[in-house]
Structure formats: C-alpha cells, structure tokens
N, CA, C and O atoms as a GROMACS GRO file, in nm:
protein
  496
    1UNK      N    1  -0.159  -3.149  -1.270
    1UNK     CA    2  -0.225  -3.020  -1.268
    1UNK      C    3  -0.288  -2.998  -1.405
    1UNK      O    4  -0.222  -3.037  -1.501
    2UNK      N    5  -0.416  -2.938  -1.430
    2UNK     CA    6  -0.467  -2.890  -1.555
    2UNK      C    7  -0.408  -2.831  -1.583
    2UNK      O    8  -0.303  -2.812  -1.522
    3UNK      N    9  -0.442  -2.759  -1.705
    3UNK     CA   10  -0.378  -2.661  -1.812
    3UNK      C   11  -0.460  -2.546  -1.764
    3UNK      O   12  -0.417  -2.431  -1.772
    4UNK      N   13  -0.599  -2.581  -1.705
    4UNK     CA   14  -0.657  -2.448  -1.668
    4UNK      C   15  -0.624  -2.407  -1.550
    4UNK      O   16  -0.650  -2.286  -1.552
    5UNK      N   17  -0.567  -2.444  -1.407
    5UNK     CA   18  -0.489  -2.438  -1.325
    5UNK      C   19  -0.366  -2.334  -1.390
    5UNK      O   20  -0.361  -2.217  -1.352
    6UNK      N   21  -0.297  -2.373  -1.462
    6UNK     CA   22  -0.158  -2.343  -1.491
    6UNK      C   23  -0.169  -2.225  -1.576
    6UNK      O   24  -0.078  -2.143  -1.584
    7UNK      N   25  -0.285  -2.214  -1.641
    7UNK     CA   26  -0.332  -2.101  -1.722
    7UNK      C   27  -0.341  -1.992  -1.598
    7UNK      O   28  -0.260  -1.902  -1.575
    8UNK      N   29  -0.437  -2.019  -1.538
    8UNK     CA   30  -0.471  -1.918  -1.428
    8UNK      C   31  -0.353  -1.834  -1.360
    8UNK      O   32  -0.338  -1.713  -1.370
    9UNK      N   33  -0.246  -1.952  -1.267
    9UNK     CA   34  -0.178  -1.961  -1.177
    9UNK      C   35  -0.077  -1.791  -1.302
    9UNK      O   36  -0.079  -1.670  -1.280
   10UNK      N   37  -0.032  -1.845  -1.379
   10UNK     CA   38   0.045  -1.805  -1.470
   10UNK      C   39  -0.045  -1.663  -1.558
   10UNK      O   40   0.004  -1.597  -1.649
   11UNK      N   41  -0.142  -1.651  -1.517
   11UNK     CA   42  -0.214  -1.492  -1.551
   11UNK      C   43  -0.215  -1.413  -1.425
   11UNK      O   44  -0.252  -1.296  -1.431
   12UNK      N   45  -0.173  -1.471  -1.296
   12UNK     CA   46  -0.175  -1.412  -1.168
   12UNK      C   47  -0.008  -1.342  -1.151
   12UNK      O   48   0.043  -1.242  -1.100
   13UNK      N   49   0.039  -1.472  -1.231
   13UNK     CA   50   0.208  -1.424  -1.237
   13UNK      C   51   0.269  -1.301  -1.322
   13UNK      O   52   0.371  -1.240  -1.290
   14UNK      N   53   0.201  -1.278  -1.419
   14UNK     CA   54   0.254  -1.192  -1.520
   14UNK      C   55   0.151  -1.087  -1.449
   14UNK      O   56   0.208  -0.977  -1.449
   15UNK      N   57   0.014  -1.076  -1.385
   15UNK     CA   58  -0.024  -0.939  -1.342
   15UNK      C   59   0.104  -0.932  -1.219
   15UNK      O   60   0.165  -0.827  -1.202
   16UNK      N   61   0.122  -1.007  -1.169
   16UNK     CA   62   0.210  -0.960  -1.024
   16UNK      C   63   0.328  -0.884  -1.091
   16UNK      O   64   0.365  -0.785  -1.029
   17UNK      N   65   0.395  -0.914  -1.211
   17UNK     CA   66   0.505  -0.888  -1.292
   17UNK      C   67   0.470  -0.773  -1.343
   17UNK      O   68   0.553  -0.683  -1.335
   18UNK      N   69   0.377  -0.751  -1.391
   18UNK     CA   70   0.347  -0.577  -1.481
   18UNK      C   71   0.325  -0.493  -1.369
   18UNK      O   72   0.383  -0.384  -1.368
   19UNK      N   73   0.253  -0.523  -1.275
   19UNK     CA   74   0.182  -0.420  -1.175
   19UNK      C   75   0.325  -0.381  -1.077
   19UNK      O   76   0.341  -0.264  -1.041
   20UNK      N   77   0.394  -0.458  -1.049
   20UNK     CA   78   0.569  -0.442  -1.029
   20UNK      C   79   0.641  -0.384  -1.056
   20UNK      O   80   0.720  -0.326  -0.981
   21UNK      N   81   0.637  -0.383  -1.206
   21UNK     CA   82   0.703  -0.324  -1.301
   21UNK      C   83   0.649  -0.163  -1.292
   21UNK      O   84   0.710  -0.059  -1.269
   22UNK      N   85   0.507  -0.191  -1.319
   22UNK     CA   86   0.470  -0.018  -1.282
   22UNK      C   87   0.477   0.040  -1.180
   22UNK      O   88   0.482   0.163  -1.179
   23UNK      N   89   0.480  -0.032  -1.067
   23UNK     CA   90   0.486   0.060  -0.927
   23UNK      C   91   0.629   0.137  -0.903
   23UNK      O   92   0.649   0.250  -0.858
   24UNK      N   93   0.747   0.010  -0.959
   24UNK     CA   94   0.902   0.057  -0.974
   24UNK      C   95   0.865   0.179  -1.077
   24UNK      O   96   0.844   0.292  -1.031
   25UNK      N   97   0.857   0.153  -1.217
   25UNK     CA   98   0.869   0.304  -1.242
   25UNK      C   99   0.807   0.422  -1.201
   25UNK      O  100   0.870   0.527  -1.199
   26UNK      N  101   0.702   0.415  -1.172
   26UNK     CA  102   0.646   0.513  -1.079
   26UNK      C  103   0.745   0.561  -0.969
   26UNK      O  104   0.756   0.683  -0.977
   27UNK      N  105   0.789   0.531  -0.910
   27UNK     CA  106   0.854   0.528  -0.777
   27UNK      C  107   0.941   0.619  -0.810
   27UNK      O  108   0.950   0.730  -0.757
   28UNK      N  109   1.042   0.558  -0.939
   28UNK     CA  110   1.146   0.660  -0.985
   28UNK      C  111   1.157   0.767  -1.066
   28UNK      O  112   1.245   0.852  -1.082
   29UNK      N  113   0.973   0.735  -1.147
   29UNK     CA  114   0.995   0.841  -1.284
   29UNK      C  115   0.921   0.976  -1.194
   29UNK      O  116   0.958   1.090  -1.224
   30UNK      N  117   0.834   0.959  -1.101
   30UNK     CA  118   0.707   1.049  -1.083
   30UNK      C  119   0.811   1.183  -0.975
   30UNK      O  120   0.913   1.159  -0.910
   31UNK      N  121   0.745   1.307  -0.989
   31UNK     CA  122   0.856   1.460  -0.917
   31UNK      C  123   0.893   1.432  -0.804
   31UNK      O  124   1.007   1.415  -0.762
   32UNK      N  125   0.769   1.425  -0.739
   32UNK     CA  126   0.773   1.481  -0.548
   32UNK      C  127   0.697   1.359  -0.490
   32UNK      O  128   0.634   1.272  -0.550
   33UNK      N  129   0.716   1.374  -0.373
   33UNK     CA  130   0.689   1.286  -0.253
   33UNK      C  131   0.542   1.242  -0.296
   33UNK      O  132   0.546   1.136  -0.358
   34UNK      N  133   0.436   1.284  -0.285
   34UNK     CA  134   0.299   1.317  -0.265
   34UNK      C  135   0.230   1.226  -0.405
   34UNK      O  136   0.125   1.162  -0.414
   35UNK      N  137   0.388   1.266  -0.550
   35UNK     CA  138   0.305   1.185  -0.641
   35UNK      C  139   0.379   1.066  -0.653
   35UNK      O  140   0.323   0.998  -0.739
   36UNK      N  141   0.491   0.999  -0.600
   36UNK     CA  142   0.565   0.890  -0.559
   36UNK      C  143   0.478   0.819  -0.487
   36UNK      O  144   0.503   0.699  -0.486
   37UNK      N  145   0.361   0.862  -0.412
   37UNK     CA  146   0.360   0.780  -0.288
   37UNK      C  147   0.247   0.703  -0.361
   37UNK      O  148   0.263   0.592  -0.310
   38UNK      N  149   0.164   0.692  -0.431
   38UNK     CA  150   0.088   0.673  -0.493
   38UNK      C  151   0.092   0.469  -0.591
   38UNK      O  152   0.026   0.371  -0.626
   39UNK      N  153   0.245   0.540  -0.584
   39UNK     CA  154   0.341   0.385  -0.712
   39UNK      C  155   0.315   0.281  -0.642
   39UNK      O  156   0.253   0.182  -0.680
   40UNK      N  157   0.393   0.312  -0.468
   40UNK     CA  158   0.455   0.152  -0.413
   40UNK      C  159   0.299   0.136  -0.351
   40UNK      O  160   0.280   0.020  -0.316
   41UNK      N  161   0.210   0.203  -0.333
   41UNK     CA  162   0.079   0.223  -0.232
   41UNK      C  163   0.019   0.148  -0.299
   41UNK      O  164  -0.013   0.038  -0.252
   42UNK      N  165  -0.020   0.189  -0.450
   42UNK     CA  166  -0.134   0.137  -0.543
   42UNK      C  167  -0.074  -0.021  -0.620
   42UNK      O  168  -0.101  -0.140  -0.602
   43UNK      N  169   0.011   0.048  -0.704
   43UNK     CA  170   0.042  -0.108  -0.816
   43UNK      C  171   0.133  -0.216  -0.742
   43UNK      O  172   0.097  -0.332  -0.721
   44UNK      N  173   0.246  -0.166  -0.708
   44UNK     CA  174   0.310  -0.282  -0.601
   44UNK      C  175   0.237  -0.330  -0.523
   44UNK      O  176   0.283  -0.444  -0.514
   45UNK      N  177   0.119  -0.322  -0.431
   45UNK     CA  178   0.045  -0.364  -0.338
   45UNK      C  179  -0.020  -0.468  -0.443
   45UNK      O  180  -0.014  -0.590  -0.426
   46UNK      N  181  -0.081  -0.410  -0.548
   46UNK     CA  182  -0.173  -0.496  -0.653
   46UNK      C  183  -0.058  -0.643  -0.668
   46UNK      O  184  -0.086  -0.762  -0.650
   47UNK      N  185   0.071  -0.585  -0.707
   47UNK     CA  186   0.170  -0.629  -0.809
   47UNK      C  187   0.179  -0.782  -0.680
   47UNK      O  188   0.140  -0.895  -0.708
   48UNK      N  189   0.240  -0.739  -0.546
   48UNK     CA  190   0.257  -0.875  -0.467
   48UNK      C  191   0.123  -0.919  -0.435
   48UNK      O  192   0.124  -1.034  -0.391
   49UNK      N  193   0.012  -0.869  -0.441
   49UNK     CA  194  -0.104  -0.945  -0.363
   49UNK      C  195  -0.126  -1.027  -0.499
   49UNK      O  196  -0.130  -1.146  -0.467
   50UNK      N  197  -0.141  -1.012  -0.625
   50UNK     CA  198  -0.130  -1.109  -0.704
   50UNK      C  199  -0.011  -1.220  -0.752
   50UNK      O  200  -0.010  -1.294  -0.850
   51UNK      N  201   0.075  -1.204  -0.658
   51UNK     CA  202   0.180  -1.314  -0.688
   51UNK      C  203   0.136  -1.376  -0.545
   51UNK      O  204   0.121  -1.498  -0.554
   52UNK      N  205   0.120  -1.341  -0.456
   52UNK     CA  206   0.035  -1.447  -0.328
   52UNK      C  207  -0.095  -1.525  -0.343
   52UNK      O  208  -0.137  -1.614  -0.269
   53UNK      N  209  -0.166  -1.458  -0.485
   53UNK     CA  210  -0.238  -1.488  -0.504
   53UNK      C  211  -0.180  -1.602  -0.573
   53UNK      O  212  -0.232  -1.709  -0.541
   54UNK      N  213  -0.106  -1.608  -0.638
   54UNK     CA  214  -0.104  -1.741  -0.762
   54UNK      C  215  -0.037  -1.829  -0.649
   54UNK      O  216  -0.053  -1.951  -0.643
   55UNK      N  217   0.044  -1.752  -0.557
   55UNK     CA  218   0.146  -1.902  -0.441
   55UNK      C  219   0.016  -1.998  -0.384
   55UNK      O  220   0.010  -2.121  -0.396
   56UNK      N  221  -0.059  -1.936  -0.336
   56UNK     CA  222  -0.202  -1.955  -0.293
   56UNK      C  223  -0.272  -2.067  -0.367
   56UNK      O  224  -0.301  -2.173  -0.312
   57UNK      N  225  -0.301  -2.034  -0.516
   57UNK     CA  226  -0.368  -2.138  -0.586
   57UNK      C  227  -0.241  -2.248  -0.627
   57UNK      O  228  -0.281  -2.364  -0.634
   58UNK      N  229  -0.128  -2.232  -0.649
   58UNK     CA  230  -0.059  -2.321  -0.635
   58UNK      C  231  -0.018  -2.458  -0.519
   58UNK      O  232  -0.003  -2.580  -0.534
   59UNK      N  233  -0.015  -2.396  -0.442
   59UNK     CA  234  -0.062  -2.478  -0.330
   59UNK      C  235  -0.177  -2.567  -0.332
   59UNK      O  236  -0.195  -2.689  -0.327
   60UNK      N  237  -0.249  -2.461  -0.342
   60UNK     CA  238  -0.395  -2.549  -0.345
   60UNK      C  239  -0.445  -2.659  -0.466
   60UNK      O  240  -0.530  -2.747  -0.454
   61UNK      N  241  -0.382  -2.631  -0.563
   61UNK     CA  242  -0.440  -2.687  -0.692
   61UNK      C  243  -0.308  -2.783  -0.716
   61UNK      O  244  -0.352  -2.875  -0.785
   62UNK      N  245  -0.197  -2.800  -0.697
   62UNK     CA  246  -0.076  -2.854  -0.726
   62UNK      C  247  -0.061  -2.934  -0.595
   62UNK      O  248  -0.078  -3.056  -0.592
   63UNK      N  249  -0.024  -2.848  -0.467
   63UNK     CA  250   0.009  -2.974  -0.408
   63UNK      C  251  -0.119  -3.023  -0.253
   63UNK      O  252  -0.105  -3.077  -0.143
   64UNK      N  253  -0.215  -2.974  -0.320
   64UNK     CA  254  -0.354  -3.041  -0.284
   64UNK      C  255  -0.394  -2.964  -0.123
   64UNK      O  256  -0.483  -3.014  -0.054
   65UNK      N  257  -0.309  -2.826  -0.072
   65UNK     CA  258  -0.348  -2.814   0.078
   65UNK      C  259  -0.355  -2.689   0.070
   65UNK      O  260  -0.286  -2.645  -0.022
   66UNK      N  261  -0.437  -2.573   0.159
   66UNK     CA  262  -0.422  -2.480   0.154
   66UNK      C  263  -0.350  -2.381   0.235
   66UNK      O  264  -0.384  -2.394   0.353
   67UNK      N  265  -0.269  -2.293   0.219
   67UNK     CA  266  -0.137  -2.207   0.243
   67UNK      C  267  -0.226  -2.106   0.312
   67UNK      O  268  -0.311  -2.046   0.246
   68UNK      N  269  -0.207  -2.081   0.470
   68UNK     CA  270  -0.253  -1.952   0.495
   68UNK      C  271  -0.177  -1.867   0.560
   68UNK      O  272  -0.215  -1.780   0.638
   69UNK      N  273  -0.007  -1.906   0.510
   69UNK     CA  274   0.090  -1.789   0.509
   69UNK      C  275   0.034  -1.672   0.477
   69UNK      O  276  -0.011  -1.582   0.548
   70UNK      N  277   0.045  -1.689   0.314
   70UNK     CA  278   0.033  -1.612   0.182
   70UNK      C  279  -0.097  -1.522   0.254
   70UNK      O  280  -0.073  -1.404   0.278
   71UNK      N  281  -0.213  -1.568   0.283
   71UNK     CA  282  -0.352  -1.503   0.355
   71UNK      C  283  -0.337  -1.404   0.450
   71UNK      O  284  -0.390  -1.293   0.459
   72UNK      N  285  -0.205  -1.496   0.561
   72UNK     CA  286  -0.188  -1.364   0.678
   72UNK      C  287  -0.094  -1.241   0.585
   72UNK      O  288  -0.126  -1.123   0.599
   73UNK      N  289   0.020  -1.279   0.495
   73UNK     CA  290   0.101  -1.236   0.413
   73UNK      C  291  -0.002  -1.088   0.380
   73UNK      O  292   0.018  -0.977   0.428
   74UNK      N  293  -0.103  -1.122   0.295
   74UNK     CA  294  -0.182  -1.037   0.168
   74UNK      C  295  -0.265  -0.971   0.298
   74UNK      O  296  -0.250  -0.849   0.310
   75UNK      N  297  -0.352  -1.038   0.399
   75UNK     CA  298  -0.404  -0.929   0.522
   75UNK      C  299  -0.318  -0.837   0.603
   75UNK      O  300  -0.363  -0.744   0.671
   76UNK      N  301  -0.226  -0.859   0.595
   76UNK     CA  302  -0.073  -0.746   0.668
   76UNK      C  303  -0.082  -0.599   0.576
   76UNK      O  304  -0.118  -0.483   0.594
   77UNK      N  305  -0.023  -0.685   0.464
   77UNK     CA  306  -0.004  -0.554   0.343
   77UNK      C  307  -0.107  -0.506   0.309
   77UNK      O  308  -0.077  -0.403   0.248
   78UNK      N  309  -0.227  -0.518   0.312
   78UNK     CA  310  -0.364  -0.423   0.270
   78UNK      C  311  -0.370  -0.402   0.413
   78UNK      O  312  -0.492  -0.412   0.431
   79UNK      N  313  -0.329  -0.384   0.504
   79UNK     CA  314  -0.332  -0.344   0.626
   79UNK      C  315  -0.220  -0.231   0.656
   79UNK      O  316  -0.250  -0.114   0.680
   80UNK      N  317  -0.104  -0.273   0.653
   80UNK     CA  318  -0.010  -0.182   0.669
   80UNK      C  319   0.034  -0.097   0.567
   80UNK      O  320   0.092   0.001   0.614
   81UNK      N  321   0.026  -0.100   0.417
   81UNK     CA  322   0.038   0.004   0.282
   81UNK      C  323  -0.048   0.140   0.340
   81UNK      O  324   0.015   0.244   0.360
   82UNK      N  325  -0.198   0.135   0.368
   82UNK     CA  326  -0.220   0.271   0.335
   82UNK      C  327  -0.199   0.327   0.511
   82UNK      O  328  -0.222   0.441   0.551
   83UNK      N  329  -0.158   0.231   0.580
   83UNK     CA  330  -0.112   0.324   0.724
   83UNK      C  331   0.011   0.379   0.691
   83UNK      O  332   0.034   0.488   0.742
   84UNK      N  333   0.084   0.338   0.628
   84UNK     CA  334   0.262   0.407   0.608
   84UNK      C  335   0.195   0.490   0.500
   84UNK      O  336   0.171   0.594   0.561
   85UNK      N  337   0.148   0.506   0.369
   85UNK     CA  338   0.076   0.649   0.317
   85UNK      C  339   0.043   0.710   0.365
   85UNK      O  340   0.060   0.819   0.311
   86UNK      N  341  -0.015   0.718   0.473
   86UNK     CA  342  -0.079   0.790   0.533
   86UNK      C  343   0.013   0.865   0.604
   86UNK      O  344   0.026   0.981   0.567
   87UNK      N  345   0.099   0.817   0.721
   87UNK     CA  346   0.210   0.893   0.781
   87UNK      C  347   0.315   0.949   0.731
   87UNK      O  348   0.371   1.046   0.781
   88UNK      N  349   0.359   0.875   0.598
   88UNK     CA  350   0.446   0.959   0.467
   88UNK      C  351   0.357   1.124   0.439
   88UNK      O  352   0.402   1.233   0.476
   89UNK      N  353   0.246   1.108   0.379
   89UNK     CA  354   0.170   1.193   0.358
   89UNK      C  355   0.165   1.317   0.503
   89UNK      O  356   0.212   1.431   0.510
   90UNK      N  357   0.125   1.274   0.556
   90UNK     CA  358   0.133   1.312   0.665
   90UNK      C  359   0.283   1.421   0.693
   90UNK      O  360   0.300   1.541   0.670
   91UNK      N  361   0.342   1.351   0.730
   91UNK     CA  362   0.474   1.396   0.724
   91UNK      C  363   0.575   1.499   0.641
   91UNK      O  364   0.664   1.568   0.690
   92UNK      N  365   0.535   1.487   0.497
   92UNK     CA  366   0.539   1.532   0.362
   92UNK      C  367   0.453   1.670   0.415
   92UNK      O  368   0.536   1.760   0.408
   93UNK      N  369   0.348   1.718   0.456
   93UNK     CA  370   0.234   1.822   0.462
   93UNK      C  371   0.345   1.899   0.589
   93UNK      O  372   0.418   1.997   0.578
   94UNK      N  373   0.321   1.816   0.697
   94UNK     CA  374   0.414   1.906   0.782
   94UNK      C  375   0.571   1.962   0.738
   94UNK      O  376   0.615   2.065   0.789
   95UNK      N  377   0.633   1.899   0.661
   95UNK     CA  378   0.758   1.958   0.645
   95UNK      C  379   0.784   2.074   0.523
   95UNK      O  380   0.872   2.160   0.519
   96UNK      N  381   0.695   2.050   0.443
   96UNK     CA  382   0.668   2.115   0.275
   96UNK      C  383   0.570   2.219   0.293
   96UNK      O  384   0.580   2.313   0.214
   97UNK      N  385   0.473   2.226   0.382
   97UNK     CA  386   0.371   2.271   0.346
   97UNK      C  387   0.320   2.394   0.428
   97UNK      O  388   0.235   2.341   0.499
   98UNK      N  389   0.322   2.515   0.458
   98UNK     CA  390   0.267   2.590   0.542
   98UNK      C  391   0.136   2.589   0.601
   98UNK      O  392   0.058   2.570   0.508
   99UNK      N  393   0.079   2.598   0.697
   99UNK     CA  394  -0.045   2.574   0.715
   99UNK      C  395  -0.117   2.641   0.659
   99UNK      O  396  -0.220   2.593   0.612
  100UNK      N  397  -0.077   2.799   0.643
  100UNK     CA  398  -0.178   2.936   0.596
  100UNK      C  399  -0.165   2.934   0.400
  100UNK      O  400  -0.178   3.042   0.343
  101UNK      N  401  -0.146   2.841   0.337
  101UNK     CA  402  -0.101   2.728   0.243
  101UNK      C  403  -0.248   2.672   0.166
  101UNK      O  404  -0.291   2.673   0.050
  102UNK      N  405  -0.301   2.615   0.317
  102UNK     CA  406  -0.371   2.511   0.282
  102UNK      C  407  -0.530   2.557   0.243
  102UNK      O  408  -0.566   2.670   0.276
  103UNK      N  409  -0.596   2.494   0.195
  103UNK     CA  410  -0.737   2.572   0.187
  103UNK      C  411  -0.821   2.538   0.298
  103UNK      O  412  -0.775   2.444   0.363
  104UNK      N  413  -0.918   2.580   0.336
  104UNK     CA  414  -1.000   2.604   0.422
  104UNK      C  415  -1.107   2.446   0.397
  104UNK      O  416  -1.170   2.404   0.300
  105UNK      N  417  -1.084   2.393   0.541
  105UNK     CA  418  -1.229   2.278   0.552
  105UNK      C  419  -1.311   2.273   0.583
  105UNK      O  420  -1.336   2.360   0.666
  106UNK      N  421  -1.428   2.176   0.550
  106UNK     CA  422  -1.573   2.209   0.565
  106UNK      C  423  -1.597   2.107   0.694
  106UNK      O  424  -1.674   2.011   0.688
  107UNK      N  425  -1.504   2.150   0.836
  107UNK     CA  426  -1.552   2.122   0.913
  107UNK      C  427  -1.506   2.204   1.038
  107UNK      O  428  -1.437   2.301   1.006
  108UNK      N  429  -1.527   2.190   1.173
  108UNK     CA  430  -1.467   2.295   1.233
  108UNK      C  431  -1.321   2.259   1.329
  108UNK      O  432  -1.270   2.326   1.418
  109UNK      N  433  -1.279   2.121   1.270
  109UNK     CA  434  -1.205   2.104   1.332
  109UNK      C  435  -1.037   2.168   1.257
  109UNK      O  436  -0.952   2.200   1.340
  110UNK      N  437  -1.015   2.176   1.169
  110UNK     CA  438  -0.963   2.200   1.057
  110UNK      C  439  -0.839   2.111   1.041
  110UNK      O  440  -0.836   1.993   1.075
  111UNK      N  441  -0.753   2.169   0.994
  111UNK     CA  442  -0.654   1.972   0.972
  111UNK      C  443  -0.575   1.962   1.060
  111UNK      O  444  -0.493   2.046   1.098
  112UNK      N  445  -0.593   1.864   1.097
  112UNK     CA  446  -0.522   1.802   1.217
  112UNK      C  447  -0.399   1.754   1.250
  112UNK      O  448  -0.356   1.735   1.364
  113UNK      N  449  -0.332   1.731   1.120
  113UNK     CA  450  -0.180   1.700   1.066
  113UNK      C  451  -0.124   1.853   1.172
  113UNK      O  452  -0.041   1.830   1.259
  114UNK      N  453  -0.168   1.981   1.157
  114UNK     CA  454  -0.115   2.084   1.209
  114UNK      C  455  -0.216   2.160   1.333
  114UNK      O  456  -0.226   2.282   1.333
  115UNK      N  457  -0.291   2.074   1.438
  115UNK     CA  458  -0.287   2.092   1.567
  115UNK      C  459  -0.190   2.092   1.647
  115UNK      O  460  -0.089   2.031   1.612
  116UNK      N  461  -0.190   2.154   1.768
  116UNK     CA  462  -0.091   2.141   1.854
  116UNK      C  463  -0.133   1.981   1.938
  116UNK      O  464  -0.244   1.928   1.946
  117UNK      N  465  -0.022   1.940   1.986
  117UNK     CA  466  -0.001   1.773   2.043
  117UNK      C  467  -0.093   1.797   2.197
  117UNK      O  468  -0.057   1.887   2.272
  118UNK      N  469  -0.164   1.743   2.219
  118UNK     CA  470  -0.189   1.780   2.383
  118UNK      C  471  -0.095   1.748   2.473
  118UNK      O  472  -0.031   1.644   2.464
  119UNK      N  473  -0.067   1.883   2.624
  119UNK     CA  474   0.040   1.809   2.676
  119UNK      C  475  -0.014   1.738   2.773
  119UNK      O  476  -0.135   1.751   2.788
  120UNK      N  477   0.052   1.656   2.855
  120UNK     CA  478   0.051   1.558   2.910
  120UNK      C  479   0.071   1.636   3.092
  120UNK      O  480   0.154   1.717   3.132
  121UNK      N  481  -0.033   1.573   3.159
  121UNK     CA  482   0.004   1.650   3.297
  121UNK      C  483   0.144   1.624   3.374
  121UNK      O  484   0.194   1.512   3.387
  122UNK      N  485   0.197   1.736   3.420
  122UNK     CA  486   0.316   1.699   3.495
  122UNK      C  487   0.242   1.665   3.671
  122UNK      O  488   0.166   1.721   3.749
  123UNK      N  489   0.322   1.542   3.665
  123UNK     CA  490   0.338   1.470   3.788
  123UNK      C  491   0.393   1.534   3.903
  123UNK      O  492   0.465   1.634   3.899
  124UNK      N  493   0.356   1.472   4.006
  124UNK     CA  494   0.413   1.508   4.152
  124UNK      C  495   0.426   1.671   4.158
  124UNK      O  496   0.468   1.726   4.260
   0.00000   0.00000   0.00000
C-alpha cells in the first residue's frame, strides 16, 4: 500500500473519531430534546459515514476489491437518520408543545404534527 493510501485512509479515521467524539458530547452536554437531536443526526452520521468511508478505500486500495457492504451500510444511515429526527421531533412538539403555542404558517394547511388522524370507515 502507498503512504498516500494510508495517509488518506487514516485522515478518514481520525474525522470518523472527532465527528464521534462531537456528536457523543453533544448528546450529553446539550438541555432538551429538540437541541440533542441535532448531535447523533448531524456529527455521528458524519462521524460513521467517514469511518465507512476509509473501510471502503481500504478494501479497495489494500486488498484490491471493492466492498459494497459499507455502500448499502452509508445509503441506510443517510436514509434512516433524518426519518427518526424527524419522528423524535415530531413527537417532542406533540408532547411539550401546545398547539395555540405555535406561530402561525404561511400556508393553509397549518401543522400537521397536530391534525386530527382520519378515521377509518367502520365495516359491515
């Protein structure tokens, strides 16, 4: 393996390591729900998609084939992170939050987190 390989591989490792590092403290230092959710969403997402990133070029550059674990791995999690924000968030508004609370939107549907569910026709 080069040195520029190993250079690389090993600048992918230490971002996966800091961005880790920040999403954990975030997680624990930050008040409420809303500014927590922000830690594991943003830098941890960064923090493992760059350590898949370096498994990735390791593979490829070391033992000559390419890994498309790590690919389905990194398309999951930028897939599934901001759907679970979203329903945290979500969730967080309905339990914390009054509706008559919230400010007024510039559309006419207004927020939808606090519509009523449609019911469902009863049968027979």
């Amino acid at each position: 393996m080069t040195d520029i390989a190993e250079i690389v591989i090993a600048v992918f490792i230490v971002l996966a390591g800091f961005f880790g590092l920040v999403g954990s403290f975030g997680l624990i230092k930050l008040r409420d729900t809303m500014q927590r959710l922000h830690a594991p969403t943003k830098a941890t997402t960064l923090g493992i998609g760059s350590a898949l990133i370096a498994s990735m070029l390791y593979f490829l550059l070391v033992k000559g084939s390419l890994s498309f674990h790590e690919l389905l791995i990194t398309l999951f999690l930028f897939l599934t992170a901001p759907l679970t924000a979203h329903f945290i968030a979500k969730t967080y508004m309905l339990r914390n939050t009054d509706r008559k609370d919230l400010p007024e939107t510039q559309s006419r549907c207004g927020w939808s987190a606090y519509d009523d569910p449609p019911v469902p026709p009863k049968s027979g």
